[in-house]
ChimeraX commands (.cxc) that place a marker at each C-alpha (Angstrom):
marker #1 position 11.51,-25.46,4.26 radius 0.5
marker #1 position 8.30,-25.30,6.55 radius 0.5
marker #1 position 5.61,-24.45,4.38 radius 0.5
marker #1 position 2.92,-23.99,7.20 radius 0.5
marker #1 position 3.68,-20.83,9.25 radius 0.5
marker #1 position 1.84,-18.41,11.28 radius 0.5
marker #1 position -1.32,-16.79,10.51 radius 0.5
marker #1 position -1.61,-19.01,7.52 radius 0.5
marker #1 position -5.46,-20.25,6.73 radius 0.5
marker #1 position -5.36,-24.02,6.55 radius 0.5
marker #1 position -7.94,-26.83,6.81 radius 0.5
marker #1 position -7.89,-29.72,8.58 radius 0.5
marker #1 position -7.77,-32.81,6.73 radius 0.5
marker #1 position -8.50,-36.22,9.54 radius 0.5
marker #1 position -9.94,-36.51,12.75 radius 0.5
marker #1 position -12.64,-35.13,14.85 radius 0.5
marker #1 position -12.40,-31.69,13.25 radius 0.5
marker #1 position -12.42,-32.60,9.69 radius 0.5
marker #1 position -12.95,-29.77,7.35 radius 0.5
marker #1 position -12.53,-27.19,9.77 radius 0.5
marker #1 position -10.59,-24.12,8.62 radius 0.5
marker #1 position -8.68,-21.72,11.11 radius 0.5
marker #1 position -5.44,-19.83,11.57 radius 0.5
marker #1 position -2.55,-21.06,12.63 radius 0.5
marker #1 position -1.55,-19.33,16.15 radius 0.5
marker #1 position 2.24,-21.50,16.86 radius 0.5
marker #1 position 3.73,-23.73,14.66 radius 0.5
marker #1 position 6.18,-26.12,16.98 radius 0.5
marker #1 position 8.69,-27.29,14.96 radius 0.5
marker #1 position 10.26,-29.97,17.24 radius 0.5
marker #1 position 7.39,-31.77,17.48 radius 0.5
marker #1 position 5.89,-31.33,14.01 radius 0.5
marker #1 position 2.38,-29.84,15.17 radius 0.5
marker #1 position 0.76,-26.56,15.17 radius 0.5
marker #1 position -2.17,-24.79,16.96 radius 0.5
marker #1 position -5.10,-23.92,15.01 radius 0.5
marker #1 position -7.91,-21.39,16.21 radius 0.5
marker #1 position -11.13,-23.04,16.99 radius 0.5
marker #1 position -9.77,-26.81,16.17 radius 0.5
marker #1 position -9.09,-29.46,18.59 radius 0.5
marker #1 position -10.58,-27.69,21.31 radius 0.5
marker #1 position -9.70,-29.52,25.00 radius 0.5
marker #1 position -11.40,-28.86,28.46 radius 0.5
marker #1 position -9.76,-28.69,31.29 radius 0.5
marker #1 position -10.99,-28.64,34.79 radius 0.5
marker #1 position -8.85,-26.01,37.00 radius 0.5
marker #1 position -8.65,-25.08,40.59 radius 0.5
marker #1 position -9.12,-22.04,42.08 radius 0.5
marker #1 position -6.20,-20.43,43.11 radius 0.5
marker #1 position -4.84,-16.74,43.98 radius 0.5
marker #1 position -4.07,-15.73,40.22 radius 0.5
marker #1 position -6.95,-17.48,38.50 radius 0.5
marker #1 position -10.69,-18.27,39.60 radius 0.5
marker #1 position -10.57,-22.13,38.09 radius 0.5
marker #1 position -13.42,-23.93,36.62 radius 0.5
marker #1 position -13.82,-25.37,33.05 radius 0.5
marker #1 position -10.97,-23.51,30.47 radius 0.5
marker #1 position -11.98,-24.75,26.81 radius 0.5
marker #1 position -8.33,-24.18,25.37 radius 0.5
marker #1 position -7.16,-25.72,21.46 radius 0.5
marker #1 position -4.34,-28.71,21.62 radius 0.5
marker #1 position -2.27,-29.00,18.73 radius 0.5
marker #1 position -2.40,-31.25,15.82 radius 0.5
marker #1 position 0.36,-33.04,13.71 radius 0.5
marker #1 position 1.47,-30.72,10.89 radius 0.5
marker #1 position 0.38,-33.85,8.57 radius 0.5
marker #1 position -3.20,-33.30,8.94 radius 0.5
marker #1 position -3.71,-30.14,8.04 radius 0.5
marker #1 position -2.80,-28.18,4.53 radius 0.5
marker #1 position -3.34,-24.78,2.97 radius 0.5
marker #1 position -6.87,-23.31,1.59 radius 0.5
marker #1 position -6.64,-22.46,-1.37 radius 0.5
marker #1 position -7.13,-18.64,-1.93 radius 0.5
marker #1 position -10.07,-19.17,-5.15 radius 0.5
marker #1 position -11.54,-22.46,-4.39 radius 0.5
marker #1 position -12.08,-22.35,-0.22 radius 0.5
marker #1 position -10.19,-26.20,-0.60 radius 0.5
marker #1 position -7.48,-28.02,0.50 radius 0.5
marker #1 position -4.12,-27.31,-1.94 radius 0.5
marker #1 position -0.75,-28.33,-2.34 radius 0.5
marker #1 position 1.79,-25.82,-2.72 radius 0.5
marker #1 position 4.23,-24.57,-4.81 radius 0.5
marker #1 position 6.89,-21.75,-4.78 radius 0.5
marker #1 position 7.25,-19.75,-7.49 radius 0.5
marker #1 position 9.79,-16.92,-8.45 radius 0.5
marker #1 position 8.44,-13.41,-9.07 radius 0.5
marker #1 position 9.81,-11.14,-11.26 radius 0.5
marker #1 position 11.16,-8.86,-8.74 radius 0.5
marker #1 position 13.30,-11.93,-7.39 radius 0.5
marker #1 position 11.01,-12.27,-4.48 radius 0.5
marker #1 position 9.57,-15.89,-3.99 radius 0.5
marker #1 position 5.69,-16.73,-3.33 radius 0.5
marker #1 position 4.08,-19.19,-1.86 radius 0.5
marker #1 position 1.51,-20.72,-4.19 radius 0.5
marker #1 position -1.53,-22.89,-4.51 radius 0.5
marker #1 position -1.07,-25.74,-7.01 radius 0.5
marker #1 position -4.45,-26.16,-8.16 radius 0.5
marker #1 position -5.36,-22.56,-8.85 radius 0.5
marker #1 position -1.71,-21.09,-9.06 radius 0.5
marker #1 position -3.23,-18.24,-6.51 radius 0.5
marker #1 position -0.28,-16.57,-4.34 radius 0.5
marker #1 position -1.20,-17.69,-0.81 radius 0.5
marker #1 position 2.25,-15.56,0.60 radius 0.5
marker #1 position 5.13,-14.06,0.06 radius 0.5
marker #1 position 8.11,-16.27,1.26 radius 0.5
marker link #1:1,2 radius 0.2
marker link #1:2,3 radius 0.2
marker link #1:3,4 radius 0.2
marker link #1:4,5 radius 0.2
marker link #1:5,6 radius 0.2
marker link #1:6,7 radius 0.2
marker link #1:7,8 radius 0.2
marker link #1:8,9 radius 0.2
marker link #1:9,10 radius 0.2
marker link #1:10,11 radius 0.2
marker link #1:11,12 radius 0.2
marker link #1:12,13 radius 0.2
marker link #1:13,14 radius 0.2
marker link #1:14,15 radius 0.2
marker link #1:15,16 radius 0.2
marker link #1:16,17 radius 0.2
marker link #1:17,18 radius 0.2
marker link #1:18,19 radius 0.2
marker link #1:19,20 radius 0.2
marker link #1:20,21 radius 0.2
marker link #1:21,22 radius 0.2
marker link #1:22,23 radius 0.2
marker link #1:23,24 radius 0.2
marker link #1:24,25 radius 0.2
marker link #1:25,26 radius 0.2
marker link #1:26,27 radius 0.2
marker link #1:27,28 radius 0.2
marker link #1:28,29 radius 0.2
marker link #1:29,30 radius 0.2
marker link #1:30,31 radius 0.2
marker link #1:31,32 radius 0.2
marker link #1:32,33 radius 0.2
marker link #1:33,34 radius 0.2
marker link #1:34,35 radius 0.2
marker link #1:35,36 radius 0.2
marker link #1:36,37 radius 0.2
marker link #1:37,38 radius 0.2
marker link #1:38,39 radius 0.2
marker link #1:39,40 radius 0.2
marker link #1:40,41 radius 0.2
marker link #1:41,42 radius 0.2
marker link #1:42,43 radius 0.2
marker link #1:43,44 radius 0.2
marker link #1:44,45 radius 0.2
marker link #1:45,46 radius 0.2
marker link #1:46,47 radius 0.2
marker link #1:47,48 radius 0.2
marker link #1:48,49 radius 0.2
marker link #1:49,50 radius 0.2
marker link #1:50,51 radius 0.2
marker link #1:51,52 radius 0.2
marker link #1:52,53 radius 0.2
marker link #1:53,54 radius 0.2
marker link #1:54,55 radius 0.2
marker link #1:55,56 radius 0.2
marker link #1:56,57 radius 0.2
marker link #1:57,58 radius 0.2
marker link #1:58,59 radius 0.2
marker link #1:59,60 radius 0.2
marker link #1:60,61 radius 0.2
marker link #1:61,62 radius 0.2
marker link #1:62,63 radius 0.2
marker link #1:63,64 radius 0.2
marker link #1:64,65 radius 0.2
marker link #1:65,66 radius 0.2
marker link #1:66,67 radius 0.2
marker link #1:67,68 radius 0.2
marker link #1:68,69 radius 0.2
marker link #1:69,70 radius 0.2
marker link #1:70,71 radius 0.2
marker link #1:71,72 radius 0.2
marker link #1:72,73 radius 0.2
marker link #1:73,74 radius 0.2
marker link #1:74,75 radius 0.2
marker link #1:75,76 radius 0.2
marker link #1:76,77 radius 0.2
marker link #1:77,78 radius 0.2
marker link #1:78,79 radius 0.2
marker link #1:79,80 radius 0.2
marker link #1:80,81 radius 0.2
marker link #1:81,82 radius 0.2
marker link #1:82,83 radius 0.2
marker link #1:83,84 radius 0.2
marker link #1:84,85 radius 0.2
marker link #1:85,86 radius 0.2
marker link #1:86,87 radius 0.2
marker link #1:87,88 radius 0.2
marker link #1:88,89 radius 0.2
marker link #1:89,90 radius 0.2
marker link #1:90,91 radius 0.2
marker link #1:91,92 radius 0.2
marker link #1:92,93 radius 0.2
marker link #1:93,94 radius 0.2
marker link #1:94,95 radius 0.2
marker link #1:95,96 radius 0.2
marker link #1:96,97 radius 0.2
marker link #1:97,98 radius 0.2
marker link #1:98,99 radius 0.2
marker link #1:99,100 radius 0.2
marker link #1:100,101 radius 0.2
marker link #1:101,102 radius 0.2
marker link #1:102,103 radius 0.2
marker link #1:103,104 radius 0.2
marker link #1:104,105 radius 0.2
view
């Protein structure tokens, strides 16, 4: 089961952005990666053409699904997760450190 999905808050754990928080916009499965707002922005350099006016688009790459995890809901951190059975029979997604619902699965 793929535990990161979109519009999840998550924080990155290595690289360049380290610590950074955002939202997950695309999770690509195939490749194990996902786009996060405002982490791992690229620039590109584009050329003018009839659809588009070129020059420098600042665009986020994606980044392995490894180096990134949930925030915990109480603490603002980086959590493992858990899923836990309601009583209602629905299932939640949950932080293991505070045992705060991050979503409904």
């Amino acid at each position: 089961m793929a535990r990161i999905k979109k519009s999840d808050k998550v924080i990155v754990l290595t690289g360049k952005d380290k610590g950074k928080t955002g939202e997950v916009l695309e999770v690509l499965t195939k490749q194990n990666r996902v786009l996060v707002s405002g982490v791992n922005i690229v620039t590109r350099h584009a050329k003018p053409s009839a659809r588009d006016a070129g020059g420098i688009k600042r665009s986020e790459a994606s980044i392995h699904i490894s180096n990134v995890a949930h925030v915990d809901p109480k603490t603002n951190k980086a959590t493992r997760t858990g899923v836990k059975t309601l009583k209602s029979g629905e299932k939640s997604l949950v932080a293991r450190a505070s045992g705060e619902e991050i979503r409904r699965v």
